[in-house]
Every structure is written in structure tokens, then in C-alpha cells.
N, C-alpha and C positions, 0 to 999 in steps of 0.2 A: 504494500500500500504506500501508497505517494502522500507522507505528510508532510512536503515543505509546498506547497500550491500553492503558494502567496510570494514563492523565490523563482517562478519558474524563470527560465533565460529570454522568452516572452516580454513577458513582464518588466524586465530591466532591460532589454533590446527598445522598447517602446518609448520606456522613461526616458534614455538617452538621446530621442528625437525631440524632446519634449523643450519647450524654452524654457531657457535656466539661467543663475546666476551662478558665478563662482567664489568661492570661500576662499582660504591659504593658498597663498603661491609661494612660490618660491623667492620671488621676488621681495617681499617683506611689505609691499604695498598695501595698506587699507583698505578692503573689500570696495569702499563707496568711491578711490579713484584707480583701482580697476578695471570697475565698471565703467567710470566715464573715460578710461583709455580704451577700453573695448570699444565702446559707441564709435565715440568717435573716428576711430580706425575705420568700423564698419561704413561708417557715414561718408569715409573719404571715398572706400573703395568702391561707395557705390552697390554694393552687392547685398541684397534682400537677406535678410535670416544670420551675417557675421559675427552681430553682436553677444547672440547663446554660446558661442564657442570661445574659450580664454584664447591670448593670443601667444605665440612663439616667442619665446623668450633663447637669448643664450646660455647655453648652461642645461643643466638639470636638475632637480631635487637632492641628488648625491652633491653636485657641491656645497651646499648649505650641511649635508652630515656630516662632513668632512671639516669643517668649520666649525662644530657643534661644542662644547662643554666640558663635552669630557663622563660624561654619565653614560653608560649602555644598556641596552633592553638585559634581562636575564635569558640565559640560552632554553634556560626550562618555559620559558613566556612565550616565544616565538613559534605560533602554528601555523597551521593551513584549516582554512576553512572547504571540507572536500568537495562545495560543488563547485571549485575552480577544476576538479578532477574526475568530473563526473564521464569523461567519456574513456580514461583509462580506468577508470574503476567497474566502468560497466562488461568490461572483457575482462579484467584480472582484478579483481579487492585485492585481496594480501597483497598479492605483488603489487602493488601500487602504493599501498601503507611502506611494504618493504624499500619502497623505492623513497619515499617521505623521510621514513627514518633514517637512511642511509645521507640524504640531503644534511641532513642535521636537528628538520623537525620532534620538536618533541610534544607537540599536543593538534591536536582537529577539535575541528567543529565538525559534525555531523547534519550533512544536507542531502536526503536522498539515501536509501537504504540500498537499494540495488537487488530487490529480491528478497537482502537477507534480513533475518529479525535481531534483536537488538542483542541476545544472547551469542548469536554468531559473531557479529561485527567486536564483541565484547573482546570473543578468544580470539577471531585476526590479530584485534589489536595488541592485546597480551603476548601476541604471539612474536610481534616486531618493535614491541617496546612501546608503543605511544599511546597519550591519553586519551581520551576525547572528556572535553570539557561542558561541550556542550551538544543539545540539538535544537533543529529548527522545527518546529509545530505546527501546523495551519492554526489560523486563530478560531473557526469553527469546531476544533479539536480541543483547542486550548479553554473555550467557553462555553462547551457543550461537555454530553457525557462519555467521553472519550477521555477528559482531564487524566484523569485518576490509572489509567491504562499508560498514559502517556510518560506520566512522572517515574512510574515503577521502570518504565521503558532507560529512563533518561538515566535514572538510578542503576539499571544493567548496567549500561552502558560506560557508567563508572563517572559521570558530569554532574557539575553542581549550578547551569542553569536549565533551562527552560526556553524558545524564544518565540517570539511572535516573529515569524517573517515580514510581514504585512498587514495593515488591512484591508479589506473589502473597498474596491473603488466606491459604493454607494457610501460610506463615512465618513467621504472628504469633506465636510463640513466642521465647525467649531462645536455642531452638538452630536454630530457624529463622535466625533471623539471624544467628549465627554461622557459618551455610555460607553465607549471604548475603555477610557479610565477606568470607570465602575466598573464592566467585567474582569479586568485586569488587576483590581484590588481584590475582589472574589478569588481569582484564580491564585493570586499571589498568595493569600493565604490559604490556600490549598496545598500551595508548592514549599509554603514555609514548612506548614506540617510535616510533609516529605523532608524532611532536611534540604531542600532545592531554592532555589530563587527564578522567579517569572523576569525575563528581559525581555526586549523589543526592538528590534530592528528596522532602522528608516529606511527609506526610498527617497529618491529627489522627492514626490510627491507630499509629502510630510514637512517640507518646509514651505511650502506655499503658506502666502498669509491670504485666508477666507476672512471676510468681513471683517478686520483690522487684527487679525490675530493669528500670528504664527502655527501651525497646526501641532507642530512638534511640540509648541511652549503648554499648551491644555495637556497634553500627558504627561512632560515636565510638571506642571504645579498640580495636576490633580489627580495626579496616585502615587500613591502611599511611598514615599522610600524604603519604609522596611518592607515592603513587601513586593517592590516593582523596580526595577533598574532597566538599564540599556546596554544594549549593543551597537554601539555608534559608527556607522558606517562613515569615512571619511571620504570618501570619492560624492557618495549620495549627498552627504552634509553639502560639500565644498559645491556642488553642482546644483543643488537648490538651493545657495543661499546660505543657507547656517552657516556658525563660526563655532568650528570644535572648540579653540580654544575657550571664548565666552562660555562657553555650558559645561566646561571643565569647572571653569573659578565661579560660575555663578549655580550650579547644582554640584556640590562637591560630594564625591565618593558613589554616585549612581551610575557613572559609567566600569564595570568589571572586566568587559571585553572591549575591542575595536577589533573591527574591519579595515585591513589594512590596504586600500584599493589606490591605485595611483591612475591621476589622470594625464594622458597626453594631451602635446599644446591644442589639437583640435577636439579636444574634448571627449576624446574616446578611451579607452581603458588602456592603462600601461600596466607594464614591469612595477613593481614595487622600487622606486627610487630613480625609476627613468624618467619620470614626468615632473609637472609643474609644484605639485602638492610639498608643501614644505611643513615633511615630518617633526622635524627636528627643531620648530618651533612647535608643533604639536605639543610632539610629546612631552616637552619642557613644564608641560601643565598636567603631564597625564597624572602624575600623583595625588594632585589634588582633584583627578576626577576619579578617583580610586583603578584605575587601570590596573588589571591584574595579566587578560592575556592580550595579546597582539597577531589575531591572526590573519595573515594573509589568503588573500582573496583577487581576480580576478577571473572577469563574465566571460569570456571569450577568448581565450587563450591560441593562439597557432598551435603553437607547442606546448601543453601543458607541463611537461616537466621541464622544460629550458625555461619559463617562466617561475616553475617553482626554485630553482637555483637560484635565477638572479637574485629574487626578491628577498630568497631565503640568504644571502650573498650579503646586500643590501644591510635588512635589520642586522644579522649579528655584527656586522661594522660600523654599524651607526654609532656616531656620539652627538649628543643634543645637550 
């Protein structure tokens, strides 16, 4: 059974046609004259629809890591989230885990079973060393009576959260999401029970602001910290607008995971550390958003495993 419905490749194929704004660059620029460097770039060129896509800069995101502090991720913190690897997993699991952990991976997210149930995916992993920390839930699973299957599922599987992929397009409203909170408090204290934690996962679509109000800020302020966190996707933030940094220092300790997705200058999915997204002032805040894993992620990979090297490349050399 297919419980991640709300991540399919669809779904995030879509979003990324969708007009956006962009968040951290690498650049160090101020989101609000980013944007009016976009425009008006756009405006020069003359060419309809320029302005949604950041522009080419010199450089990459690894210069600014390279540049960084002097602080590094932990090598046990750095994952993969597996449905960047969903199409060699769909011919070989183990080998593909085995392939992970040989990279240097030491923890997954769980997107997409592949057939197997959560007791099997348990021994692979046992089997090649790596955790999984988490999985991803449909939210009618997560809100319905599936909950309670789910959690014992997430608990196999040896993870300590829970995630909402998405919501339902019909929610995109301010009070959509506010019965979204409400069930999310429900479930979260379902999942507290379990020893687990309920989180949730953005889309570009989640930073739209509906009738003067951020979509993502109503789940922010109105569910429960102890019992509801997030999974902050950075590519999705930076491309709708949001500022990871801002929601590090202004919700402190509700971010446990990120998604570590990097985007290229035309706005399309990179390499972890080859694009515009400037990590390394991120994560300079992640502490104070309680970051625990970091796992990488991208939608579309050529090569799925030459993407997992760089990226896995990447974080363990980062300093921020």
C-alpha cells in the first residue's frame, strides 16, 4: 500500500511550474531585493514568466560552506530521504540501503515501501547498518482510523516521527488549515502516546499567503508544540517564499528534521551544495530550530546514486 500520496513526484513536478518566490541564496541578499533583482532582470529581458525562477549567480552554495565557521553536521545526522531513490529501490531495497550505507549514510526517511511491510524494510535495514528515522503518512491515514496501524508501523521500523506529507489541495485556505491544526493536535497526541512525534512537511504551496496570512504560519501558531513539529523542507520553503532561517529563531526547537533539497539557478532541483541555497547560513540557526536530522533529498535525480554522493560529499564537509 502506497502511504506517502501527498509526496507523489506529480505533485512536486506540478509545484515547481507553479509561480514562486525565492528564500536563501547564496548570495546573502535579503529575500525582498532578490526579488526586485529578479523582476527587474525579467523586465529587461522582456520575457513573460522570468521573474519565478532565481537568477545565475557565480559560484555555488559550496563556496559559502567552504567559508562557513567552523561547526559541522554530525556524520550520524546526515540521511537520505528514500524517495530520492525510489527507482533503484524499486528493483533492488537492500542493495540500494547497501549502496547508502557504503556512501556514508547513516539514517533514511522512509517514502514509499516498495511492496515491503515495515517489519521487512526493518531487517534490510538492520541488515546494512542504517536507521530510519522517520516515515511519511498520507494525512487521511494520519486523521483517520489507520492512525494507530500507522504509528506501531513507524515504531517497526525503529523512527521517532511520524509525517504528514501534505495536504489535500481543497485546505488551501486559512481555515482549511486551521482544522488541519486540530486534527494534527488529535493525532499528535496519539503519536505522543506511542513514544513518537506527529511532523509535517511543506510544499511551495504552504507558503502562499490566502487572505493576508501565511499558510504555513496557522500550523506554526496553532498546534500544539509538544505534540506537533516539522519537517522543513528547504528547497519548498526557499521556493514559496518562506525564510528557514526566520522560523528557526522565531519557533524555536519545532523543526527535528530538514529536507535537504538544493535548488538550481533556474529553479529546478540540484545536487545538494551545487545550487543557489545557502546552507551554511541555514544551518547556522539550525540549533535553535532544534535540528536533529538532515536528510537529503532530491525529486528527480538523472543518476540517483551520483546525486547521493555529491550531496552526501557536500554535508559531511560543510562548515557553517
Amino acid at each position: 500500500m502506497d502511504r506517502t500520496s501527498g509526496d507523489a513526484s506529480s505533485d512536486d513536478s506540478a509545484a515547481v511550474n507553479r509561480t514562486s518566490r525565492t528564500g536563501p541564496v547564496r548570495t546573502g541578499m535579503a529575500r525582498r531585493s532578490f526579488l526586485g533583482a529578479a523582476l527587474g532582470a525579467a523586465a529587461a529581458a522582456g520575457i513573460a514568466g522570468a521573474a519565478t525562477a532565481p537568477p545565475a549567480y557565480a559560484g555555488t552554495a559550496d563556496e559559502a560552506g567552504r567559508q562557513g565557521h567552523g561547526r559541522r553536521i554530525p556524520r550520524s545526522a546526515i540521511g537520505m530521504h528514500l524517495y530520492t531513490m525510489r527507482t533503484p529501490l524499486a528493483q533492488d531495497f537492500e542493495g540500494t540501503l547497501e549502496q547508502l550505507a557504503a556512501i556514508g549514510y547513516a539514517t533514511v526517511g522512509v517514502s514509499g515501501r516498495q511492496g515491503y511491510n515495515a517489519a521487512q524494510i526493518r531487517r534490510m535495514l538492520d541488515a546494512t547498518g542504517l536507521k530510519a528515522v522517520l516515515e511519511h503518512v498520507g494525512y487521511d491515514i494520519v486523521t483517520g482510523s489507520g492512525l494507530h496501524q500507522a504509528l506501531d508501523d513507524v515504531r517497526t521500523l525503529g523512527g521517532k516521527w511520524i509525517v504528514v506529507p501534505s495536504l489535500p489541495g481543497s485546505m488551501a485556505s486559512p481555515e482549511g488549515y486551521r482544522e488541519a491544526a486540530r486534527r494534527f493536535n488529535q493525532a499528535g497526541l496519539a503519536a505522543r502516546r506511542a513514544g513518537l512525534k506527529l511532523l509535517f512537511h511543506n510544499h511551495e504551496p504552504d507558503h502562499r499567503v490566502v487572505d493576508g496570512r501565511m499558510l504555513y504560519d496557522v500550523l506554526l501558531k496553532e498546534t500544539d508544540p509538544a505534540l506537533v513539529g516539522f519537517e522543513l523542507d528547504l528547497y519548498w520553503a526557499a521556493k514559496g517564499g518562506g525564510d528557514p532561517v526566520g522560523f528557526f529563531r522565531e519557533n524555536p526547537h519545532r523543526f527535528p528534521a530538514l529536507h535537504v533539497k538544493d535548488m538550481a539557478p533556474d529553479g529546478d532541483f540540484a545536487d545538494v551544495g551545487s545550487g543557489v541555497l545557502d546552507f551554511a547560513a541555514m544551518f547556522r540557526e539550525a540549533g535553535r530550530g532544534g535540528v536533529k536530522q538532515w536528510l537529503v533529498e532530491h525529486d528527480r535525480p538523472a543518476d540517483p546514486f551520483l546525486s547521493a554522493r555529491n550531496s552526501y560529499n557536500y554535508l559531511a564537509n560543510l562548515r557553517y
